[in-house]
C-alpha positions as CSV (number, residue, x, y, z in Angstrom):
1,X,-4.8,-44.7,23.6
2,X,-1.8,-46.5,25.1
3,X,-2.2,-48.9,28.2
4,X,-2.0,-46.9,31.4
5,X,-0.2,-48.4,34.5
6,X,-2.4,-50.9,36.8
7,X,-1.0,-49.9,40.1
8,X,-2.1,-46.3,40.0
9,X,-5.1,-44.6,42.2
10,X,-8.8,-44.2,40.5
11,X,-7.6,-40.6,40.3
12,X,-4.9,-41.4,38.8
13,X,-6.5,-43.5,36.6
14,X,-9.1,-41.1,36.0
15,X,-6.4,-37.9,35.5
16,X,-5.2,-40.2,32.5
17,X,-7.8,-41.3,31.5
18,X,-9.2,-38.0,30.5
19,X,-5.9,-36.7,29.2
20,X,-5.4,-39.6,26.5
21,X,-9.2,-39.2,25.1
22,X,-8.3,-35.7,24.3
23,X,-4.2,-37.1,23.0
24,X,-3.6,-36.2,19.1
25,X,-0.7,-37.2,17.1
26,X,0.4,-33.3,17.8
27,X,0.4,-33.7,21.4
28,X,2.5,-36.1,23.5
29,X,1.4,-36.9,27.0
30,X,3.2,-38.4,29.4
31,X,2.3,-40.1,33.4
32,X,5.0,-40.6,35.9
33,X,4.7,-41.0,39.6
34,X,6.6,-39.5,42.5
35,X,9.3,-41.9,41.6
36,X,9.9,-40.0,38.4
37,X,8.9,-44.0,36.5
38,X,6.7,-43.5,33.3
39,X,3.1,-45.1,34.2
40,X,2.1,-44.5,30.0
41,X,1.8,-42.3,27.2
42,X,-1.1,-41.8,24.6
43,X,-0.5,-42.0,21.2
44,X,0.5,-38.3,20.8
45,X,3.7,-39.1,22.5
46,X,4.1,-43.0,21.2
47,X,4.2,-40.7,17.7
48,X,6.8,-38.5,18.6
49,X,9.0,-40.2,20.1
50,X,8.5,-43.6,18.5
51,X,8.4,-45.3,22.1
52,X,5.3,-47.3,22.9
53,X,3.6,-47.5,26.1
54,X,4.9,-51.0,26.8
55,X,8.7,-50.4,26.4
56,X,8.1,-47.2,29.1
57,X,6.4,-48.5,30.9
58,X,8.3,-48.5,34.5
59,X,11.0,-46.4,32.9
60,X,12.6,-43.4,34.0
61,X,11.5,-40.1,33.1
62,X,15.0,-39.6,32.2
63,X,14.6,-41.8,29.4
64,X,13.3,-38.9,27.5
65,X,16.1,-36.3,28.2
66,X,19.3,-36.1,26.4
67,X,22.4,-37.0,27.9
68,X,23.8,-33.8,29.1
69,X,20.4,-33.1,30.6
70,X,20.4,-36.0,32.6
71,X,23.6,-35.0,33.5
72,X,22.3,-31.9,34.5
73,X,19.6,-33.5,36.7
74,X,16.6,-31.6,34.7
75,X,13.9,-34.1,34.8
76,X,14.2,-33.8,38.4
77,X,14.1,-30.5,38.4
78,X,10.9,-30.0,36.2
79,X,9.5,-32.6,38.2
80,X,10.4,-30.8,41.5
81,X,9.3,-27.4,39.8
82,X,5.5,-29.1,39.3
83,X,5.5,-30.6,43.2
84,X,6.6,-26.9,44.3
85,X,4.4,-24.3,41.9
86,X,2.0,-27.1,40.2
87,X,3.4,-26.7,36.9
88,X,7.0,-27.1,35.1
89,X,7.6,-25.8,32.1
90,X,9.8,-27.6,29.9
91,X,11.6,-25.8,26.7
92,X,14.5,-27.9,25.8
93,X,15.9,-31.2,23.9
94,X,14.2,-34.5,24.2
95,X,15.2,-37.8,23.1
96,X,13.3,-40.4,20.2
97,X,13.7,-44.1,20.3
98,X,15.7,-44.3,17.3
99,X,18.4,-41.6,19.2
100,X,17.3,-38.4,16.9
101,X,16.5,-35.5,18.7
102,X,13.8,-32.9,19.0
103,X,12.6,-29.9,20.5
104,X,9.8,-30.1,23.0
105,X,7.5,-27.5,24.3
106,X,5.2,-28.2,27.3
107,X,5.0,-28.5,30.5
108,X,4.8,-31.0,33.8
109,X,1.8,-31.1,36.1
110,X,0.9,-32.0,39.6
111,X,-1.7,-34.2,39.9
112,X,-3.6,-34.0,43.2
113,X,-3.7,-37.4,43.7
114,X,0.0,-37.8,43.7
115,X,2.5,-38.0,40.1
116,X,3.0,-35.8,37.4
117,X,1.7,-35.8,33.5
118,X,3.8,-34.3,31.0
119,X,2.8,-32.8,27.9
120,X,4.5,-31.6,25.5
121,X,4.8,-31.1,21.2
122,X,7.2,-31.3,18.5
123,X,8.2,-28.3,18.2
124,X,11.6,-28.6,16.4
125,X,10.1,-27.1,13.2
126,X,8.9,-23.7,14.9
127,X,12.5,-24.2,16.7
128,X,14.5,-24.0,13.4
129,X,11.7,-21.1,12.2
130,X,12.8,-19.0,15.2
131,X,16.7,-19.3,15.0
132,X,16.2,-18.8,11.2
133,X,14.0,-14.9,11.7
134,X,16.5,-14.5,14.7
135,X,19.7,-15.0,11.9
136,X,17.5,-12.2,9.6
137,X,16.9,-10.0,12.3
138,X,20.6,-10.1,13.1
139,X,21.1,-9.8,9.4
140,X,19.0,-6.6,9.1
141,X,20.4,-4.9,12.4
142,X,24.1,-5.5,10.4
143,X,22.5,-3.7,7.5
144,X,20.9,-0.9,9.3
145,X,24.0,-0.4,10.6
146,X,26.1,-0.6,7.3
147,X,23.1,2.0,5.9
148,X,23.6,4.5,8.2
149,X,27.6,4.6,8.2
150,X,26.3,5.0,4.0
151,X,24.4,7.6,4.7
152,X,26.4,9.3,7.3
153,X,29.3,9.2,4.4
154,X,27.4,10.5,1.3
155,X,26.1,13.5,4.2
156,X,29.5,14.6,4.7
157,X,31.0,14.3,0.9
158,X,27.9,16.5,0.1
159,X,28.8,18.7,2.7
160,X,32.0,19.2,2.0
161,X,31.4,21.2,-1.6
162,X,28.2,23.2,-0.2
163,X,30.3,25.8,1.5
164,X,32.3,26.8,-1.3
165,X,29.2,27.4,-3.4
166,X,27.5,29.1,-1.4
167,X,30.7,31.8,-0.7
168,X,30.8,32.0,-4.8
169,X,27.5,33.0,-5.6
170,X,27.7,35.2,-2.1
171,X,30.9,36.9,-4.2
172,X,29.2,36.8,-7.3
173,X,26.4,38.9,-6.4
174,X,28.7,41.5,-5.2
175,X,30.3,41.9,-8.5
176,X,29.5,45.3,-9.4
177,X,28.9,44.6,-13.1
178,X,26.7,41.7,-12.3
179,X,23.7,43.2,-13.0
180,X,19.4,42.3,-13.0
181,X,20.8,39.6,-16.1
182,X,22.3,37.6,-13.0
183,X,20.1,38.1,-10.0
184,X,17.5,35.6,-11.2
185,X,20.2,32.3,-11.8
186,X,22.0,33.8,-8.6
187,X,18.9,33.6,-6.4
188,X,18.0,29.8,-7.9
189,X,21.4,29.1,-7.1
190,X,20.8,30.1,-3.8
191,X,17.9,28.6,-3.5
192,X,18.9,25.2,-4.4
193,X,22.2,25.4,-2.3
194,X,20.1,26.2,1.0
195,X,17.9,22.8,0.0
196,X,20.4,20.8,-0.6
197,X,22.0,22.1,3.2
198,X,18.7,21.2,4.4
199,X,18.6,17.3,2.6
200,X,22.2,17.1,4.2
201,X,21.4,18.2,7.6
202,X,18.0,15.9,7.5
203,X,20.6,12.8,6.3
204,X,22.8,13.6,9.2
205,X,19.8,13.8,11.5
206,X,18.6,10.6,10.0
207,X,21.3,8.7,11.1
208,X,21.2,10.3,14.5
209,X,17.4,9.0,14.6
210,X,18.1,5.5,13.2
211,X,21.4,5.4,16.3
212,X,19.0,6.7,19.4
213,X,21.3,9.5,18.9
214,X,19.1,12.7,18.8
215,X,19.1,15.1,22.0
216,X,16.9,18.0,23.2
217,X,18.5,21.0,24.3
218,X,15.8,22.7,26.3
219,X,16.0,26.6,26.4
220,X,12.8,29.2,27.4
221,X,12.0,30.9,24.1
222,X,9.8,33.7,22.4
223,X,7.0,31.4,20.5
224,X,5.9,34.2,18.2
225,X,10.2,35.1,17.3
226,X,10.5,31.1,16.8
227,X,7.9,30.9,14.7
228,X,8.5,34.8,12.4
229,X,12.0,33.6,11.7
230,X,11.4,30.8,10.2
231,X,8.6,31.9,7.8
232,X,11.2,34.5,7.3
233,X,13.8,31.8,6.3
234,X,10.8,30.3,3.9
235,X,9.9,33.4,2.4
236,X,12.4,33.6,-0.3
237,X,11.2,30.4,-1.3
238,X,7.6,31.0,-1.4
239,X,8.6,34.2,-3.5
240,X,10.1,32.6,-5.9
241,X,7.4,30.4,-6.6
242,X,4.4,33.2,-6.5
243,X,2.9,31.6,-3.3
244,X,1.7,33.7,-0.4
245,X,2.8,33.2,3.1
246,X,0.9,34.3,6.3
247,X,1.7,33.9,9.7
248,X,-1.1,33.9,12.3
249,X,0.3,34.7,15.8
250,X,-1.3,35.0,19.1
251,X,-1.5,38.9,20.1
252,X,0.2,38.4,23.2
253,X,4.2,37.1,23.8
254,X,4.1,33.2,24.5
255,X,7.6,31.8,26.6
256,X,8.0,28.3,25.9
257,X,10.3,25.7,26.8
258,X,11.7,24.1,23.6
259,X,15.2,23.7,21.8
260,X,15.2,26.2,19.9
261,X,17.0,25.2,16.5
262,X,15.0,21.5,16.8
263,X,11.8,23.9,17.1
264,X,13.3,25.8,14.1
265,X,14.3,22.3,11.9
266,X,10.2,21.2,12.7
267,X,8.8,24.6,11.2
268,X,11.3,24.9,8.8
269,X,10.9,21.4,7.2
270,X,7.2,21.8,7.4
271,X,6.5,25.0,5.8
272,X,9.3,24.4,2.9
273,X,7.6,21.1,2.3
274,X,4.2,23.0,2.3
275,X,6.0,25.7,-0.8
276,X,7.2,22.2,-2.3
277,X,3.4,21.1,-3.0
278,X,1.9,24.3,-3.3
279,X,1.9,25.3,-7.1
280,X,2.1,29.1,-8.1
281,X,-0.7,31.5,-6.5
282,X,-1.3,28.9,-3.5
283,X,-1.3,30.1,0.1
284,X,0.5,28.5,3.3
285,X,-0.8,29.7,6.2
286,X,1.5,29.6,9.7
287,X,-0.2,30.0,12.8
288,X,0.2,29.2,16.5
289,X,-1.9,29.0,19.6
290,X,-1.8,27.4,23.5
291,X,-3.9,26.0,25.7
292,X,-2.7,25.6,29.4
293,X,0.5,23.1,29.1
294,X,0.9,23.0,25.3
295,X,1.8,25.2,22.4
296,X,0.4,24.2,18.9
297,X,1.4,25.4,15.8
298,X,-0.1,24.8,12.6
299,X,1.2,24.8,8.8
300,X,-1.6,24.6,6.3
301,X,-1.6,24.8,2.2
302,X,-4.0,24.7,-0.3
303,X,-1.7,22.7,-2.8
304,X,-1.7,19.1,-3.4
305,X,-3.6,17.3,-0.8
306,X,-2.1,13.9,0.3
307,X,-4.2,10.7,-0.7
308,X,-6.0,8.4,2.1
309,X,-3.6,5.8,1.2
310,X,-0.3,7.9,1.9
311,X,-1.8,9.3,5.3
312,X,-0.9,6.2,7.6
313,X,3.0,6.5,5.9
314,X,3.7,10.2,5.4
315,X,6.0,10.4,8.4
316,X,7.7,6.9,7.6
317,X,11.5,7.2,6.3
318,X,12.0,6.8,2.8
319,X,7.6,6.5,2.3
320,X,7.1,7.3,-1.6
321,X,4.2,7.5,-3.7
322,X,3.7,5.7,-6.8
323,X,2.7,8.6,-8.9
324,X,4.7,11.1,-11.2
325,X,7.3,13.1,-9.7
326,X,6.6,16.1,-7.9
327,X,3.2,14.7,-6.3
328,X,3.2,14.4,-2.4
329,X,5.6,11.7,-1.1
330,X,7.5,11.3,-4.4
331,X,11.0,12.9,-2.8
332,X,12.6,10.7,-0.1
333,X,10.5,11.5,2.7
334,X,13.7,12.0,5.2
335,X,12.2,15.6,6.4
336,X,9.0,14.3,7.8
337,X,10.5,10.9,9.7
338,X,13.3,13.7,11.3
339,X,10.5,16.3,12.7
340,X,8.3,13.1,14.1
341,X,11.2,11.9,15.8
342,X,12.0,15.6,17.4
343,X,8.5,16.4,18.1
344,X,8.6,13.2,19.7
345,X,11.4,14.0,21.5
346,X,9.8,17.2,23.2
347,X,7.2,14.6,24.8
348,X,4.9,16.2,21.7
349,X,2.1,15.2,18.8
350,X,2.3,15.4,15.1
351,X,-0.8,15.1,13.0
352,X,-1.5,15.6,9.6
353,X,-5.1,15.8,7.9
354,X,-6.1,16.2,3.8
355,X,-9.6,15.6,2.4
356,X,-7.6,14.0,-0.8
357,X,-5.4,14.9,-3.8
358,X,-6.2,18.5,-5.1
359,X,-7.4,19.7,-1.4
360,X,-4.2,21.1,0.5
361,X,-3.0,19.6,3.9
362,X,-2.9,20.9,7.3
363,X,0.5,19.8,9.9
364,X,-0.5,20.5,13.2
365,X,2.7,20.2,16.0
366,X,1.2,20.0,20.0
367,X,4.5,20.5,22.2
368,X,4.1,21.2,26.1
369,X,4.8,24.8,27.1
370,X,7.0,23.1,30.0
371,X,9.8,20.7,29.7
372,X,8.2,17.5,31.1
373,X,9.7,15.9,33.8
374,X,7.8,12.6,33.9
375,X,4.3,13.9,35.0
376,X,2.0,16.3,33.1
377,X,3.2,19.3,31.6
378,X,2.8,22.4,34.0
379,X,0.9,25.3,32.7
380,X,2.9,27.9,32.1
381,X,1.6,31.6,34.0
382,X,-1.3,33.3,31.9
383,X,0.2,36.0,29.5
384,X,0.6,39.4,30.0
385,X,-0.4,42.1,27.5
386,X,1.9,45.0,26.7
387,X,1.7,48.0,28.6
């Protein structure tokens, strides 16, 4: 412990006293009176700043502060700061002996007896640490950025072709000669156009996610119509592949308040991704239900299962799984971050639940019946049957 000044108070004395048996080479401390004149230091602060107590002794606190702080009048401040509120916190650049400067962190105290006791730490290296994750944080935002303007491009250059296929194998199935020999490659064809519209649309979404671009466009909607077009939509699909499709409505019309092609992109992306990990004579079962403010709908499968390790990541962008291709999570995962985000957007829930590999999956969307306006969701009135 460094020598302490003689003319101070006993609690003064005392005050310091206690401070320096707790001092550590990490921790400077610091005693100045109401004349803002260092009374001592323990050997925290003789080790940071390479000062002893002897040559600070009667010094002015301003000894410590750079030049353009002093300039700046801070010590006063920070001392004036601790008279005021009791404490001054002190973030800034202090001064060694030798002229080298670091960064202290800490604070100035009142002392009830009268003075102040600074203490402070080296904190130069965590300093350096934080302007060095800030530079990579600013680095990553610039490639976040340059991503998205990537993906936005590659969205629209596989745009541009996917209309012209589509209107040729719309013409060639209307060529009379055409035949049964070419409705089997013409319906793959089509099939694998209206995915790839669907990867291009969930890109362009993407980027609209990643930018805080995405809007709702609240309309009052038939539940049951939302819901039978697009297993409509997914039909073909599941046809194709021999799996069986079943929607499970409620008996009675349900009115909802939803965008309706954002409801339609949700149930779409689900039940396609449900046909993608089905295999042939697998089920996906559609269904929908209320309670009084929300509308749930449901897509379940008895294909794949997703494993306990995927779970936490399957709506993550990009999330893959490290198995062959084809198993759950092995495409890009673009799909399931776009239909959190406009779930999300609705003020709604996504969940998803699997017992494991082998053991199907269920989705399960909760959206309120109500566009929210910053409270609870309103019930909606209780349905009427049809007379």
């Amino acid at each position: 412990m460094e020598e302490a000044g003689a003319h101070w108070t006993a609690g003064q004395a005392e005050a310091f006293t206690r401070l320096m048996l707790g001092g550590t080479e990490q921790y400077g401390v610091v005693f100045y009176d109401d004349a803002l004149r260092i009374g001592g230091i323990n050997h925290g602060a003789h080790y940071i700043t390479g000062w002893t107590a002897q040559e600070l002794l009667g010094q002015p606190f301003a000894t410590l502060f750079v030049p353009e702080d002093r300039e700046r009048k801070l010590h006063e401040h920070e001392a004036n700061t601790a008279r005021l509120t009791g404490v001054g916190e002190d973030e800034r650049w202090h001064l060694r002996k030798d002229g080298s400067r670091f960064w202290s962190s800490g604070m100035s105290v009142r002392l009830p007896d009268g003075g102040y006791v600074k203490l402070f730490r080296d904190a130069t290296h965590l300093r350096a640490r934080m302007k060095y994750l800030e530079n990579v944080l600013q680095e990553c935002h610039v490639r976040q950025e340059e991503k998205n303007v990537f993906i936005g491009t590659i969205a629209h250059e596989m745009r541009n072709p996917l209309s012209p296929l589509k209107t040729a194998v719309e013409l060639m199935k209307r060529v009379p000669d055409a035949g049964a020999r070419m409705e089997r490659p013409l319906g793959v064809m089509e099939r694998q156009i209206g995915a790839l519209e669907r990867l291009v649309e969930d890109l362009v979404d993407l980027v609209r996610v990643q930018a805080g671009k995405m809007s709702i466009a609240y309309e009052r909607i038939g539940l049951q119509a939302c819901m039978s077009e697009a297993i409509d939509s997914c039909r073909p699909a599941a046809d194709g592949k021999g799996i069986g499709i079943h929607g499970v409505m409620p008996s009675v019309p349900i009115d909802v308040e939803a965008d309706p092609l954002r409801l339609q992109q949700v149930m779409l992306n689900l039940i396609n991704n449900a046909i993608k990990y089905t295999p042939a004579g697998g089920t996906v079962w559609v269904s929908a239900t209320t309670d009084q403010t929300h509308f749930i709908c449901s897509v379940k499968d008895d294909g794949q299962g997703i494993g306990a390790d995927l779970l936490p990541r399957i709506f993550d962008v990009f999330t893959q799984a490290d198995g062959a291709q084809g198993e759950r999570g092995a495409g890009l995962g673009i799909g399931l971050a776009v239909v959190k985000e406009i779930v999300a957007l609705h003020q709604g829930t996504i969940e998803v639940r699997s017992e494991g590999p082998g053991k199907g999956s269920e989705f399960m969307v909760r959206i309120p019946q109500r566009r929210p306006h910053g409270g609870a969701p309103e019930p909606l009135p209780a349905p009427q049957a049809p007379h």
